[in-house]
Each structure stands twice: as structure tokens, then as C-alpha cells.
C-alpha positions in Angstrom: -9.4 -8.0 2.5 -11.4 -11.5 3.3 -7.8 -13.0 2.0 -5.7 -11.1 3.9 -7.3 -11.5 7.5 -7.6 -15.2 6.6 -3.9 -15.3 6.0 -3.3 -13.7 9.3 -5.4 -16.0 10.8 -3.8 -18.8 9.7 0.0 -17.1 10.0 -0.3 -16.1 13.7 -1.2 -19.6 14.5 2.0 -21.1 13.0 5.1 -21.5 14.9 7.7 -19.1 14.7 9.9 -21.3 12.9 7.4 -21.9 10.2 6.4 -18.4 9.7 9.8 -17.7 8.0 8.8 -20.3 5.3 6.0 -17.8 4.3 5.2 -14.8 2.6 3.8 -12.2 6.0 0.5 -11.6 4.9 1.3 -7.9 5.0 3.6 -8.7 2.6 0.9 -10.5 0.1 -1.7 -7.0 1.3 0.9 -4.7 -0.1 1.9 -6.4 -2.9 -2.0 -7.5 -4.5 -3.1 -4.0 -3.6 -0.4 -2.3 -5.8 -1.4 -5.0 -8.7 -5.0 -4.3 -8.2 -5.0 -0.4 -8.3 -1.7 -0.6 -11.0 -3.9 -2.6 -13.0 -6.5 0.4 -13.1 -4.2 2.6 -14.0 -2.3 0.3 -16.9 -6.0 -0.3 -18.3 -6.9 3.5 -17.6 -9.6 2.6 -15.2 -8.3 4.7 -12.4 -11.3 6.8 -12.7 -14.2 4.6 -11.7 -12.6 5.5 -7.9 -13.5 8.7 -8.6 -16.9 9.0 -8.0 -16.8 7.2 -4.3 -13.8 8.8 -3.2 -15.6 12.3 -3.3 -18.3 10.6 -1.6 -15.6 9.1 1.1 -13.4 12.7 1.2 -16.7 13.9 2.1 -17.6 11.9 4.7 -14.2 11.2 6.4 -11.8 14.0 5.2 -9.4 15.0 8.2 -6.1 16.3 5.9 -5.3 16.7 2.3 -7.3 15.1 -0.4 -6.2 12.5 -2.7 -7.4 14.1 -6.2 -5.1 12.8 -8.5 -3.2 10.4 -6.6 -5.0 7.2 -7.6 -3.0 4.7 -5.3 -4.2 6.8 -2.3 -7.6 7.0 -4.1 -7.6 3.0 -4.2 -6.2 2.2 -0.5 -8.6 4.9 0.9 -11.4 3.0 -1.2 -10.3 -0.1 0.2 -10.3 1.0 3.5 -13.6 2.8 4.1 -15.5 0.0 2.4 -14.3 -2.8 5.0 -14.5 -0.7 7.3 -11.6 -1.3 9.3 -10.7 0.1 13.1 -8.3 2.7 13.4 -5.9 0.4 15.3 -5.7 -2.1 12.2 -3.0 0.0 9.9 0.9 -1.9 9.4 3.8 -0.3 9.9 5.7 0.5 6.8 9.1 -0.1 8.0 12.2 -1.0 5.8 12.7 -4.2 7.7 9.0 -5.4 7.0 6.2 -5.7 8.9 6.5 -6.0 13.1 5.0 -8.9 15.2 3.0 -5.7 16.8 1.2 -4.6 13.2 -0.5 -7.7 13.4 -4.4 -7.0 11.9 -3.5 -3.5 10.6 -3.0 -2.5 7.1 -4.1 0.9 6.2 -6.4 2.3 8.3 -4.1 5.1 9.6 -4.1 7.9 6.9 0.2 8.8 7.9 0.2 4.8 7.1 -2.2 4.9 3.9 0.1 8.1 2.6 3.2 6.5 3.1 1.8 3.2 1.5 0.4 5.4 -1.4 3.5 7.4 -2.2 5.5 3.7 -2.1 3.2 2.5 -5.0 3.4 6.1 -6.9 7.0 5.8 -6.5 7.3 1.8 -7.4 4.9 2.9 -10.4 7.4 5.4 -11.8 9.8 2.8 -12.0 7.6 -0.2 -13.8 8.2 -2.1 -11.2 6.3 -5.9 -11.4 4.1 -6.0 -8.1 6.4 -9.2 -6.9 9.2 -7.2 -6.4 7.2 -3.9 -4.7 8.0 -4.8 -1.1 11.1 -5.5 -2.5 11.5 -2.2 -4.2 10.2 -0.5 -0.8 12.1 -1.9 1.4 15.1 -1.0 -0.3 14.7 2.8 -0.9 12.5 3.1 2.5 9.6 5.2 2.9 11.1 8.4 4.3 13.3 8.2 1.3 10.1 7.8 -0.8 9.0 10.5 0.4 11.8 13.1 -0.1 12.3 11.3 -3.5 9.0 11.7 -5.2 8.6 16.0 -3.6 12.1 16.7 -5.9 10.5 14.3 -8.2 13.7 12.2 -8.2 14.5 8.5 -9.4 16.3 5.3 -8.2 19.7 4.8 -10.3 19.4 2.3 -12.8 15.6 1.8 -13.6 14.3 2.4 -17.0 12.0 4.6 -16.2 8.1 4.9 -17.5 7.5 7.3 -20.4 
């Protein structure tokens, strides 16, 4: 999280023309929090979140829990331990971040779920964390969405076993 605000930081003081040159640091958020939490999964970690996220669902549960969605688990981890505002949370559209998400990542739960189901659904398909906003992007997250409920798959991908 340190990372990220320091790439913001440093990205909103650049002109315009040379913010094109670099990754949005959105971009890089998304992308090393999918790696992170896939990681867990891939090394079957996922269930050190456990334990704090009962904790957390305790203490800030306003919907639907996340037992058994460990992507959702990880981001609502990362989000109650830096403690972010409720006005920091990016919006997850298929054209990338807006100049108006600046300082929000995934503070908003409707933002964190979207974000969750994204990875779940990149997951399915083995997809390499560099090409996740990628991957996004393309099938966008109201697709996502619809996708992974009638537990449907992207044309072409190999999928996990």
C-alpha cells in the first residue's frame, strides 16, 4: 500500500504527456494484489486470512461475507489493515482507471467485490498477473460478474483443473 500511494504521488505530479509513458498506479495496485493473494492460493496459504478476516467480518460486516472467496478475503485484509477512507476505492471500469479515482483502491465494498470476482474469474483462467488488467478490461466487470454466477468461461483459455 506504502508503494502504491508513493506511485500516485509521484504519477499525479508528472505532466500529462508523460503519464502515458507509465504503468497508472492503479494499474500496478490491481495487478501485485492478484500476484500477492494468487500466490497464497498457488502455495495453499489462503488460509492464514482466515483467522483476521472473521475478526474483520466481525467488526465491519455491512453485506455478505467472504468465506470462501479468498481474493475478497485478501483485498478486505488489505484494506482494514491500512486503514483507508471510504472515499479512496478506484473505479473498475473497462477503459482503466479515471483521473477522478485518484487515491482510491478498494475501500468501497461494491468496488472490493467487483475487484474480487475479477481476480476469481482471471484465476479460473491461469492468467499471469501482467496480463490481469489486461484480462479485465477485456471481458469487463459486469460481464465478470454474470460470467462467474452461470459459472461460465472466456473462449479459448486452457482452463485450471
Amino acid at each position: 500500500m506504502v508503494e502504491w500511494l508513493r506511485r500516485l504521488d509521484r504519477f499525479s505530479n508528472l505532466p500529462p504527456a508523460e503519464r502515458i509513458l507509465i504503468e497508472h498506479p492503479d494499474d500496478w495496485m490491481r495487478r501485485s494484489s492478484y500476484r500477492l493473494i494468487r500466490n497464497l492460493i498457488r502455495r495453499e496459504q489462503e488460509h492464514t486470512l482466515a483467522p483476521l478476516v472473521a475478526k474483520l467480518e466481525g467488526e465491519h460486516r455491512r453485506g455478505r461475507g467472504v468465506a470462501g472467496q479468498p481474493f475478497k478475503q485478501g483485498l478486505l485484509v488489505m484494506q482494514i489493515l491500512v486503514q483507508l477512507p471510504a472515499i479512496t476505492a478506484p473505479a473498475m471500469t473497462r477503459s482503466g482507471p479515471s483521473e477522478s479515482a485518484d487515491r482510491r483502491f478498494i475501500a468501497d465494498a461494491k468496488r472490493r467485490n467487483e475487484l474480487g470476482d475479477a481476480m476469481q474469474y482471471a484465476h479460473l483462467h491461469n492468467v499471469p498477473s501482467k496480463y490481469f488488467n489486461a484480462f479485465i478490461r477485456h471481458a469487463g466487470t459486469k460481464r465478470i460478474r454474470a460470467m462467474l454466477k452461470h459459472d461460465r468461461r472466456e473462449p479459448g483459455f486452457k482452463l485450471k483443473v
